[in-house]
Structures are given as structure tokens and as C-alpha cells.
N, CA, C and O atoms as CSV, one atom per row, in Angstrom:
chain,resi,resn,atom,element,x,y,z
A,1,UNK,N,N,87.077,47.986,73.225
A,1,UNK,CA,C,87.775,48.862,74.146
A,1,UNK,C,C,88.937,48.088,74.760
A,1,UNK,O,O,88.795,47.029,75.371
A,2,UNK,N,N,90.248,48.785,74.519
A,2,UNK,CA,C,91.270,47.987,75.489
A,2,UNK,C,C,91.397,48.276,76.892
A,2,UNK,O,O,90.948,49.353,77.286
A,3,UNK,N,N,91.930,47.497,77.701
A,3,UNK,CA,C,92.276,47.632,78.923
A,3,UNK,C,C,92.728,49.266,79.566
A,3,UNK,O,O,92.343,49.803,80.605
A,4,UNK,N,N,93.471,49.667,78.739
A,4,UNK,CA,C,94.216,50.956,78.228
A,4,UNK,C,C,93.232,52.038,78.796
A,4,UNK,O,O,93.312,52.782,79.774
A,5,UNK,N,N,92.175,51.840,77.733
A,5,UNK,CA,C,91.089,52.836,77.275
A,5,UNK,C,C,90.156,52.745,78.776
A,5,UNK,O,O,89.631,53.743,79.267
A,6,UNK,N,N,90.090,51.726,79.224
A,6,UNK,CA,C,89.073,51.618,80.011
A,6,UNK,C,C,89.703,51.792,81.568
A,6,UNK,O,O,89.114,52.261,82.542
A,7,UNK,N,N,90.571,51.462,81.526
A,7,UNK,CA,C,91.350,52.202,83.239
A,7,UNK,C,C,91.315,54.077,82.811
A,7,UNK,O,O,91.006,54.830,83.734
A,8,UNK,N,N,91.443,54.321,82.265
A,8,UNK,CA,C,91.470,56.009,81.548
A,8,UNK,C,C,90.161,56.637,81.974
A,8,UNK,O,O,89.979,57.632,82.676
A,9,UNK,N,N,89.038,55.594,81.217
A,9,UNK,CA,C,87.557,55.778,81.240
A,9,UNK,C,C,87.362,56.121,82.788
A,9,UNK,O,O,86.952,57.209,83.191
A,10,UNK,N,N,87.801,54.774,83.801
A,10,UNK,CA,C,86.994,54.220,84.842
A,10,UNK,C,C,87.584,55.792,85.908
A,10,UNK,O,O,86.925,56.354,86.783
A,11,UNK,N,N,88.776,56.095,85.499
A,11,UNK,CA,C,89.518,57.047,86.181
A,11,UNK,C,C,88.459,58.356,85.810
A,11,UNK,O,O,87.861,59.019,86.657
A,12,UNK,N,N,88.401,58.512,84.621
A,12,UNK,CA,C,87.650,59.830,84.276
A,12,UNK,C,C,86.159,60.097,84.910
A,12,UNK,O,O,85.618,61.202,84.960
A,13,UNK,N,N,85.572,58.790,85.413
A,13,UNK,CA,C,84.566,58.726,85.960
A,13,UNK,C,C,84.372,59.119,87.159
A,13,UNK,O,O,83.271,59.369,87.649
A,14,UNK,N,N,85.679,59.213,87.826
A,14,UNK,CA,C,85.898,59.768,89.430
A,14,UNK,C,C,85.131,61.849,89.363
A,14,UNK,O,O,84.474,62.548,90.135
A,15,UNK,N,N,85.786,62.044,87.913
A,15,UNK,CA,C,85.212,63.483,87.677
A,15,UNK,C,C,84.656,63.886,86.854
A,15,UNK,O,O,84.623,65.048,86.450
A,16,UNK,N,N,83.954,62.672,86.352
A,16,UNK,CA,C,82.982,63.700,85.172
A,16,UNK,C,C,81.753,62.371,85.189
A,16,UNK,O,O,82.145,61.254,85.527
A,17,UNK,N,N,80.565,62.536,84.883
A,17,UNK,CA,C,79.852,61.565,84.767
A,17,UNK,C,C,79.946,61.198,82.977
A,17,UNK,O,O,80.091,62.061,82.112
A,18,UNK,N,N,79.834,59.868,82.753
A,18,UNK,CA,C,80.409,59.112,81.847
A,18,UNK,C,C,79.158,59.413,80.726
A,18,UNK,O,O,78.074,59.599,81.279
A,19,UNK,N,N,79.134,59.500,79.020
A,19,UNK,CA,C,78.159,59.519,78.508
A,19,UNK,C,C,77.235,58.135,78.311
A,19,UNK,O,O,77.632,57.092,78.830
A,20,UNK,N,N,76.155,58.158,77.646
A,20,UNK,CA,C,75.711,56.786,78.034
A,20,UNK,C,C,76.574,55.807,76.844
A,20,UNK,O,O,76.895,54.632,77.025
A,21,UNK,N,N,76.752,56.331,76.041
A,21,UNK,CA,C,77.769,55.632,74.983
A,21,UNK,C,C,79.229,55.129,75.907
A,21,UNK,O,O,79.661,53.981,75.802
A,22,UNK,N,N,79.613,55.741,76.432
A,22,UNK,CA,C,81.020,55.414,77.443
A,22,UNK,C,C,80.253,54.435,78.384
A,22,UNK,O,O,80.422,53.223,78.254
A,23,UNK,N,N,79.424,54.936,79.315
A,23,UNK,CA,C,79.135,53.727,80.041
A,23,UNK,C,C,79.142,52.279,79.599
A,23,UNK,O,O,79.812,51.384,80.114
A,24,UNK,N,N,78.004,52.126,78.203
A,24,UNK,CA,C,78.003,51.129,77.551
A,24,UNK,C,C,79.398,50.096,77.543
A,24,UNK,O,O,79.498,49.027,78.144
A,25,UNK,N,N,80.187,50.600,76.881
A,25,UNK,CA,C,81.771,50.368,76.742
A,25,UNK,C,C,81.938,50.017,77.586
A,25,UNK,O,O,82.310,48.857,77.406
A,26,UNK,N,N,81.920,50.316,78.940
A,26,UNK,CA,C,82.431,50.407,80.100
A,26,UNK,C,C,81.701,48.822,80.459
A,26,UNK,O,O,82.443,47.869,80.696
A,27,UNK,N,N,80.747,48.722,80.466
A,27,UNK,CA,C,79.650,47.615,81.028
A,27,UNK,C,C,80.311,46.344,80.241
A,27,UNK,O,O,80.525,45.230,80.719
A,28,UNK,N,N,80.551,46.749,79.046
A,28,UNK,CA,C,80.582,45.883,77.972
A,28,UNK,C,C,81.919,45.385,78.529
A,28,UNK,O,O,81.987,44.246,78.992
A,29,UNK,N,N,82.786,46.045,78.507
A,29,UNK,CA,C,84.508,45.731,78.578
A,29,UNK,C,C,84.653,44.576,80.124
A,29,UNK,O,O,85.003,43.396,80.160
A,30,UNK,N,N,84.171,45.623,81.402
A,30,UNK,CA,C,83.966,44.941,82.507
A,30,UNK,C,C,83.649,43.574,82.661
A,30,UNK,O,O,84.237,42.858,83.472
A,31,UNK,N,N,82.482,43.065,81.702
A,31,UNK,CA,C,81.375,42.000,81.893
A,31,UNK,C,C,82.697,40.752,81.289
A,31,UNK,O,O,82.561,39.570,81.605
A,32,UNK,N,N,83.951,41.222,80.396
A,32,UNK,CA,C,84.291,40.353,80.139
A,32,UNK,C,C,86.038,40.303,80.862
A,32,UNK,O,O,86.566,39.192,80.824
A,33,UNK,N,N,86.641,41.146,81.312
A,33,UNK,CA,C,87.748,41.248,81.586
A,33,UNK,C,C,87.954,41.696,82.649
A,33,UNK,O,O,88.083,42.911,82.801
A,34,UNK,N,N,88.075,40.458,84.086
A,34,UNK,CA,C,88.184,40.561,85.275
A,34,UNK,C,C,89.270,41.461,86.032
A,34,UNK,O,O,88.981,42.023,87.088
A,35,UNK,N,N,90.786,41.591,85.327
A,35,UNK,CA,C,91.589,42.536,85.963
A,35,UNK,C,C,90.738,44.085,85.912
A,35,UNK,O,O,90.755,44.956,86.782
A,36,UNK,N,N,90.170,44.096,84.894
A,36,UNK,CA,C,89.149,45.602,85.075
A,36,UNK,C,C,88.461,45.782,86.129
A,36,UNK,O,O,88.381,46.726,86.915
A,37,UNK,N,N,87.890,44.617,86.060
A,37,UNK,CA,C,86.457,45.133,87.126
A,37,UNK,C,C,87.369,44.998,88.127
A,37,UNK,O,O,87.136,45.950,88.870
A,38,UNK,N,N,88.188,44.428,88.537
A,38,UNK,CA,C,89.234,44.450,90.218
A,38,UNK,C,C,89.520,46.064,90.235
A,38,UNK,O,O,89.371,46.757,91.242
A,39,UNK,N,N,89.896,46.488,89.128
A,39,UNK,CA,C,90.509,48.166,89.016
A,39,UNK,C,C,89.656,49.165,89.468
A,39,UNK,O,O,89.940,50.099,90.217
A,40,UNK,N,N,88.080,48.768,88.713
A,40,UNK,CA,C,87.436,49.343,88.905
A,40,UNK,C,C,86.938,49.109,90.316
A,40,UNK,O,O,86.806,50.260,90.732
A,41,UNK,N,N,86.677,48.507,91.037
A,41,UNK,CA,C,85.937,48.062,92.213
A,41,UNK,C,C,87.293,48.689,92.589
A,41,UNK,O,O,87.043,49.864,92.322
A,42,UNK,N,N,88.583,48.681,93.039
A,42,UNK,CA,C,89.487,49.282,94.000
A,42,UNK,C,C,89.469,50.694,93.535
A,42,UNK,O,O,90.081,51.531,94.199
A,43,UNK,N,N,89.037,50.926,92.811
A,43,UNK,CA,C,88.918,52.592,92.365
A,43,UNK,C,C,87.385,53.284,93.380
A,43,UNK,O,O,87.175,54.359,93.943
A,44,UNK,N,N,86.818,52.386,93.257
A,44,UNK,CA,C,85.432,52.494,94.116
A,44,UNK,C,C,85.774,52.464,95.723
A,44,UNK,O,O,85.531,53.423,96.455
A,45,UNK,N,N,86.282,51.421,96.108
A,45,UNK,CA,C,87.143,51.296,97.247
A,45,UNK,C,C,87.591,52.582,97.782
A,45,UNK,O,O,87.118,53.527,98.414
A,46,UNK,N,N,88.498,52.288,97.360
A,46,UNK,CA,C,89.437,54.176,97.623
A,46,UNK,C,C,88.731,55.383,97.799
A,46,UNK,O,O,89.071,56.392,98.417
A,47,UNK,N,N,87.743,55.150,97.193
A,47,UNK,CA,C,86.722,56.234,97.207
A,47,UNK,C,C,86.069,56.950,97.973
A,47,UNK,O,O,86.035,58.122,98.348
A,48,UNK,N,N,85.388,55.705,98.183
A,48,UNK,CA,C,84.286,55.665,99.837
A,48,UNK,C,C,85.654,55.558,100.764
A,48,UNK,O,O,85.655,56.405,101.657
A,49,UNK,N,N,86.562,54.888,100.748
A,49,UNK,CA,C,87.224,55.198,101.879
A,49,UNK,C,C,87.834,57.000,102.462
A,49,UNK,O,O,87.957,57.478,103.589
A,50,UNK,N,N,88.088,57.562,101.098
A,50,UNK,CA,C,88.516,58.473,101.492
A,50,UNK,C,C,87.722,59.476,101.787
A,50,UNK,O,O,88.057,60.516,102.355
A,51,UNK,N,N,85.804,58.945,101.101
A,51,UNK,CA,C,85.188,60.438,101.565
A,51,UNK,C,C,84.747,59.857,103.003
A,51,UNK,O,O,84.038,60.648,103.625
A,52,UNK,N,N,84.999,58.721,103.616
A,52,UNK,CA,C,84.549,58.560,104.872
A,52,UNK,C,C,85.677,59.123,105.876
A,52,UNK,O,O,85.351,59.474,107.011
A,53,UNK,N,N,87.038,59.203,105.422
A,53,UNK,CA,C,87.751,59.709,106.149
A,53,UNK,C,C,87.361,61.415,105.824
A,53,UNK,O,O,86.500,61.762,106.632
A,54,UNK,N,N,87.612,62.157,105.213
A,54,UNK,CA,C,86.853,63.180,104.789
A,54,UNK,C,C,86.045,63.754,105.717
A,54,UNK,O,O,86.213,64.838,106.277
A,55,UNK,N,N,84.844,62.695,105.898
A,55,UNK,CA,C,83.844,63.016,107.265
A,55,UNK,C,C,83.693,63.449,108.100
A,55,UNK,O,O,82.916,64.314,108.506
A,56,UNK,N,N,85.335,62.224,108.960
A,56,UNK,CA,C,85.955,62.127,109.958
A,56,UNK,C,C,86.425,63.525,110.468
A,56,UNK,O,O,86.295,64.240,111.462
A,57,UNK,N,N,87.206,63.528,108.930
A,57,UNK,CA,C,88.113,64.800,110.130
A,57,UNK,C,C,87.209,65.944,109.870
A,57,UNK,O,O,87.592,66.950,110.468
A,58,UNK,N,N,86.168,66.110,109.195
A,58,UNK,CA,C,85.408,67.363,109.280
A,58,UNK,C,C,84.703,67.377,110.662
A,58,UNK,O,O,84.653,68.369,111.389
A,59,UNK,N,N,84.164,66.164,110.946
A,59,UNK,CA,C,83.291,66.246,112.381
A,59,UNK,C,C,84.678,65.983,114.284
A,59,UNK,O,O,84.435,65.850,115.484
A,60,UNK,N,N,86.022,66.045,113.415
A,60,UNK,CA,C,86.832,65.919,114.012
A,60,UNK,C,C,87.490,67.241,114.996
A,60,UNK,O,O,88.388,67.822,114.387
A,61,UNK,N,N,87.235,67.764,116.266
A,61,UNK,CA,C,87.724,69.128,116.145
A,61,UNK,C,C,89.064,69.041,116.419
A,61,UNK,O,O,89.605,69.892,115.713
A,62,UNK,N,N,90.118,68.298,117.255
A,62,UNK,CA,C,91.272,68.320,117.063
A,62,UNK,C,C,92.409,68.400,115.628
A,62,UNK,O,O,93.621,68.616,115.661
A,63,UNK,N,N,91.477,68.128,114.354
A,63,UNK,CA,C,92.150,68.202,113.112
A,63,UNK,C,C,91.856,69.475,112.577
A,63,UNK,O,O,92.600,69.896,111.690
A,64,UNK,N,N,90.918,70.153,112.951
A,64,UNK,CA,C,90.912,71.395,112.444
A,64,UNK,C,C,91.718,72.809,112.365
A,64,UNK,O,O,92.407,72.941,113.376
A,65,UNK,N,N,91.831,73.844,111.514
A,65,UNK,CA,C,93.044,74.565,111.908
A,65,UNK,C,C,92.482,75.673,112.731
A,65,UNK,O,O,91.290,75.954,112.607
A,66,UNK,N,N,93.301,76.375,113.626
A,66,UNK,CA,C,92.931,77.481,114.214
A,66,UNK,C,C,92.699,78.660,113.153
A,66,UNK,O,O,93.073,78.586,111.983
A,67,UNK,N,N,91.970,79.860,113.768
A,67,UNK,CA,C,91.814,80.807,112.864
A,67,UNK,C,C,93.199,81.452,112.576
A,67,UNK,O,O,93.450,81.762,111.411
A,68,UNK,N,N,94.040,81.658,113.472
A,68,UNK,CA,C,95.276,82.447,113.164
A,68,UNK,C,C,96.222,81.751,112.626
A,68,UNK,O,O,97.320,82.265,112.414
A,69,UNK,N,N,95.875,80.098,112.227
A,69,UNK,CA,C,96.608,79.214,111.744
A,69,UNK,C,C,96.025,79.262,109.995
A,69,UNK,O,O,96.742,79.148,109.001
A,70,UNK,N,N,94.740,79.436,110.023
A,70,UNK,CA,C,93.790,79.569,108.565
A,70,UNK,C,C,94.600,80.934,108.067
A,70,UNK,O,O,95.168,80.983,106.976
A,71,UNK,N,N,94.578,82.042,109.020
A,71,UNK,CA,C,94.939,83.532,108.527
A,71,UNK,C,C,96.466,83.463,107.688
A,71,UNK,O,O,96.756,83.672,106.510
A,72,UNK,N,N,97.114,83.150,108.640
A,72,UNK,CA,C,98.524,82.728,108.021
A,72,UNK,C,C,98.678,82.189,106.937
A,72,UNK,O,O,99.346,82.747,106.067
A,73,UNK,N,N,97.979,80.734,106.696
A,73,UNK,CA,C,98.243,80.182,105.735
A,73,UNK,C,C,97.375,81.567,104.120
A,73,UNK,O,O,97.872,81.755,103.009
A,74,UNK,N,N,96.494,82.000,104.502
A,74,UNK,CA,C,95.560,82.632,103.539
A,74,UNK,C,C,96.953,83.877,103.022
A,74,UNK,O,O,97.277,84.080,101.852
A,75,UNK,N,N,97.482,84.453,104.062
A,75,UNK,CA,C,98.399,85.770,103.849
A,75,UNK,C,C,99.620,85.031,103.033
A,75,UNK,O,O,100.000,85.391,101.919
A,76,UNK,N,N,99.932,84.405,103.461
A,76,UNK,CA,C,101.012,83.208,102.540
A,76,UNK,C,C,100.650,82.842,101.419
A,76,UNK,O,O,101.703,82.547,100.854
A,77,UNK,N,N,99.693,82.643,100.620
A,77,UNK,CA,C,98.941,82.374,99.205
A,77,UNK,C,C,98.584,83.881,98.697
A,77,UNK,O,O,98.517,84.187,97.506
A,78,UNK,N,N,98.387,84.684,99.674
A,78,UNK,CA,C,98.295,85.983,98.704
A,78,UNK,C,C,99.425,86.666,98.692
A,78,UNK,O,O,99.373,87.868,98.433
A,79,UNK,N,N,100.423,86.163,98.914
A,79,UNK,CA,C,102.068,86.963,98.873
A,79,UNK,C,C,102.722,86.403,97.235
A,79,UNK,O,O,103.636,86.979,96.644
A,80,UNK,N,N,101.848,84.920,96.631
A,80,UNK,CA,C,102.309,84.405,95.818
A,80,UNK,C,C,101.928,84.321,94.247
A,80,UNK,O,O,102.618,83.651,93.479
């Protein structure tokens, strides 16, 4: 597997779960080629960071939109 193939892979893994044949590859490629696993681990990174922000602003009530702010935006997508 090249470098190529396996940033593609590690990306596709964000939305689909990997087959066990891909994983393999994946394990295999990692175990030997350190700029990967950095890719992969900051791909992981990013991750958890963003579903923790995610969290945030769900349990956040100042980020939330008003209803007549939700309505608007909804009448604006059905005009289109």
C-alpha cells in the first residue's frame, strides 16, 4: 500500500467502517511508515476535537438559534 492509498483509506475511515482486509493494510502500512501514523493520529485528533466542540455548543444556550431565526432560515431553503 502506498502512502497515497493509505491517507485515502485513513480519510475514508472517518465515514465508513473499513473492511477487515482494508484494516489489515492499514495496520500493516502504519506499523512501518511513521509520516502515516502522524496523519493518522492528527486525523484522530481533529476528531475528538471537533465532536467535543460539537458538545459544547449543543449544551451551549447562547449558540443556539432562535425559533424565528430556525423559521427563516427553513423558508429560505424551501424558496430554493
Amino acid at each position: 500500500m502506498s502512502c497515497k492509498q493509505a491517507s485515502r483509506l485513513a480519510s475514508q475511515a472517518l465515514d465508513r467502517p473499513l473492511t477487515r482486509r482494508e484494516r489489515f493494510a492499514m495496520w500493516l502500512h502504519l506499523s512501518i511508515c511513521d509520516p502515516c501514523s502522524q496523519f493518522v493520529a492528527q486525523l484522530r485528533l481533529l476528531r475528538t476535537a471537533l465532536q467535543q466542540q460539537l458538545r459544547r455548543e449543543e449544551q451551549d444556550e447562547s449558540v443556539k438559534l432562535s425559533d424565528s431565526a430556525r423559521d427563516t432560515i427553513r423558508e429560505k431553503l424551501h424558496q430554493h
